[in-house]
C-alpha positions as CSV (number, residue, x, y, z in Angstrom):
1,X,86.0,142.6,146.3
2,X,82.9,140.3,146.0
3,X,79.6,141.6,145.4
4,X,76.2,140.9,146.5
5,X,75.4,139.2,143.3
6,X,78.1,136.8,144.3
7,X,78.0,136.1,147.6
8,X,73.9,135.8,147.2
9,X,75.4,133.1,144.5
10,X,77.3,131.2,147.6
11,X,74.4,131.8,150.1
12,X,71.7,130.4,147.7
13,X,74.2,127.3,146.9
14,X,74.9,126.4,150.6
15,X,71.5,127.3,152.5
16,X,68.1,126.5,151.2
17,X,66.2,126.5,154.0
18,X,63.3,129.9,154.1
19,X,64.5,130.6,157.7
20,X,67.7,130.9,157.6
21,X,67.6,133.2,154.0
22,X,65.5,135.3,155.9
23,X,68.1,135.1,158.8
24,X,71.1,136.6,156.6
25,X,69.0,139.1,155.3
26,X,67.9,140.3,158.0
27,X,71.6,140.6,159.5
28,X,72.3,141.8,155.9
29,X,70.3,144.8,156.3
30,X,70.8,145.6,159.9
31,X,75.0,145.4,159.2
32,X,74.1,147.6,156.4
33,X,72.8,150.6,158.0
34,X,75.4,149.9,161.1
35,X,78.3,150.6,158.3
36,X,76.0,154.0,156.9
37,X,75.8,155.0,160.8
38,X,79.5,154.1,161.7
39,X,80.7,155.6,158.0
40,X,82.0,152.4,157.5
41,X,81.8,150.4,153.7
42,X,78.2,149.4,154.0
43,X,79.1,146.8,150.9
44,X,81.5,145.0,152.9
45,X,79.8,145.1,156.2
46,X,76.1,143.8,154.2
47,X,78.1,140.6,152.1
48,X,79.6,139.8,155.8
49,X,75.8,140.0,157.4
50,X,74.7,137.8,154.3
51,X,77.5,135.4,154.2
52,X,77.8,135.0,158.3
53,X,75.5,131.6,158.8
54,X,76.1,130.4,154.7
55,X,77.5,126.8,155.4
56,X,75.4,126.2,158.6
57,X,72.8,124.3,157.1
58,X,74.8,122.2,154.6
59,X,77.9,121.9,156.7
60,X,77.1,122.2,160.6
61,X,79.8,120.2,161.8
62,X,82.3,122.8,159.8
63,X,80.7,126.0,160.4
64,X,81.8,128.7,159.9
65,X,85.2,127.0,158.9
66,X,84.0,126.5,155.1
67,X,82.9,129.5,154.5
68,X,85.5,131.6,155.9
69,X,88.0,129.1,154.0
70,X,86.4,130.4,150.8
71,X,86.3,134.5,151.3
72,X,90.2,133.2,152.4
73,X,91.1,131.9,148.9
74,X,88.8,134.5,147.4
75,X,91.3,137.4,149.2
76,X,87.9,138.6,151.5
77,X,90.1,138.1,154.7
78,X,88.0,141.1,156.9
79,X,84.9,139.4,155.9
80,X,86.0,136.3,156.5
81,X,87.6,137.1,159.8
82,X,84.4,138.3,160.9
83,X,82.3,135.5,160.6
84,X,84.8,133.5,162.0
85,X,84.4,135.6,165.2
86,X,80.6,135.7,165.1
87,X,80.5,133.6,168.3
88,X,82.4,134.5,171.6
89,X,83.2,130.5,172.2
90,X,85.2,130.3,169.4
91,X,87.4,132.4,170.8
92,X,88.8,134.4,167.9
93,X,90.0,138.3,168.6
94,X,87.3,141.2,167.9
95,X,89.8,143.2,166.0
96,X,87.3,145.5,163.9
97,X,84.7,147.0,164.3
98,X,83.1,144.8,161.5
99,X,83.6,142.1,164.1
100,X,82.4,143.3,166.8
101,X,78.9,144.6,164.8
102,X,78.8,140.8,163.6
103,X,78.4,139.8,167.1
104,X,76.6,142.5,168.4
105,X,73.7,141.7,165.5
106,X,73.4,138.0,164.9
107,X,71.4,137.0,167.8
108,X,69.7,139.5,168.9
109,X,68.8,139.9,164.9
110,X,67.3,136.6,165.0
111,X,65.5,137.3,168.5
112,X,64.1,140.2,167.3
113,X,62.2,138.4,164.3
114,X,61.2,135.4,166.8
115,X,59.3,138.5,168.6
116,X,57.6,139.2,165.6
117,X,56.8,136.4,164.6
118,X,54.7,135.8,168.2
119,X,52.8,138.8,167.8
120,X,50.0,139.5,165.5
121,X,50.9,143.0,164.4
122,X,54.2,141.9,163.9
123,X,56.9,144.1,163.4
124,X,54.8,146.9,163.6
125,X,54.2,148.0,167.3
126,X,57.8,146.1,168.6
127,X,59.4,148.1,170.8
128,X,62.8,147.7,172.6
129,X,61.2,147.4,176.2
130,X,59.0,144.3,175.0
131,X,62.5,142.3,173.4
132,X,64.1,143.4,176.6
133,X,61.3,141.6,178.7
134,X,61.2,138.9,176.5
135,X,64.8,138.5,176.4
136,X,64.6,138.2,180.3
137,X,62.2,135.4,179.8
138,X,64.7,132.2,179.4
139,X,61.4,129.8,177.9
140,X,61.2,132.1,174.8
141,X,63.2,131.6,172.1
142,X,65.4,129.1,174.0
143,X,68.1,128.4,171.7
144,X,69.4,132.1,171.8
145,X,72.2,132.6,173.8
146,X,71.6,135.6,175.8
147,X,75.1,136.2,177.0
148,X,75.9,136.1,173.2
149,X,73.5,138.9,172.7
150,X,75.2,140.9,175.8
151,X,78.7,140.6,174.9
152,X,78.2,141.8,171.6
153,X,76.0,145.2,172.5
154,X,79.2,145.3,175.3
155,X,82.0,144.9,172.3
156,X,80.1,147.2,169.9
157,X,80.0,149.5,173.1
158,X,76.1,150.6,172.9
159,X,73.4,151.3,174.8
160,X,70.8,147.7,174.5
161,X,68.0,149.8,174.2
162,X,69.0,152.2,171.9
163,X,70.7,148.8,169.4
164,X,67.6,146.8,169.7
165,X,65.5,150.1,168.8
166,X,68.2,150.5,165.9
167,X,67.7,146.9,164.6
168,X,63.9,147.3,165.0
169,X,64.0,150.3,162.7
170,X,65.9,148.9,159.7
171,X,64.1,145.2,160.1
172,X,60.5,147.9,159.8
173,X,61.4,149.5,156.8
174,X,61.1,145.9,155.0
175,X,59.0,144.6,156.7
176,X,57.4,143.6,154.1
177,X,60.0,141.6,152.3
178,X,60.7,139.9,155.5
179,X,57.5,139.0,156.4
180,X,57.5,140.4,159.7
């Protein structure tokens, strides 16, 4: 199986941009403690959160086709399936549960650290009810793709409030690192 060292190696070779590191370690960490909470390999599940967006910024036309082509040919066919499925339009099945915690994360992730990132105590004093409001607000954070966000926490079959307080938690306990 691939290890962090090495998909780190691909993610590092494909993305450069500061945002979107911090984007795939954020979904790193949150797919993480998802696999601890769901008993599930938290190795596996924290490589796909790592790997999910690698070839977006070099290849955008081709993602996630590139890098699911490589975990292919390196035999990482879960992880790979995936990330291939980390978007309802692409219309691939939700066969795992690593799937469907791909979906149900990505977004709202990424939502969650554009919340911080408006606030001047950061991470610190989020809660679920203020993403919920602004996740009702269609101005902020425009780009995210709220139905995404609801047909993932519907596939991973969990309550919103209690996932976004989940994915609050874990992005807290580093908050440091990840500047939020």
């Amino acid at each position: 199986m691939i290890d962090r060292p090495q998909a780190r190696a691909i993610l590092h070779e494909m993305t450069k941009s500061e945002s979107l590191l911090r984007h795939a370690r954020t979904v790193e960490l949150v797919m993480e403690a998802y696999a601890a909470k769901f008993g599930e390999n938290e190795e596996e599940w924290a490589i796909t959160g790592l790997l999910h967006d690698a070839d977006y910024e070099a290849y955008p036309g081709e993602h996630p086709n590139v890098i699911v082509n490589r975990l292919r040919e390196m035999g990482e066919s879960r992880i790979a399936h995936a990330i291939s499925a980390h978007h309802t339009q692409w219309n691939v099945p939700y066969n795992s549960q690593l799937d469907k915690a791909l979906l149900a994360c990505d977004e709202l992730t990424g939502f969650i650290v554009a919340c911080c990132q408006v606030r001047p105590e950061g991470i610190t004093t989020l809660t679920s009810k203020s993403v919920q409001k602004k996740l009702k607000q269609k101005s902020f954070a425009a780009k995210v793709e709220r139905e995404e966000i609801q047909q993932g926490v519907d596939l991973l079959g969990v309550d919103q409030k209690e996932h976004i307080d989940f994915i609050i938690s874990v992005l807290k306990a580093h908050r440091e690192e990840l500047g939020i």
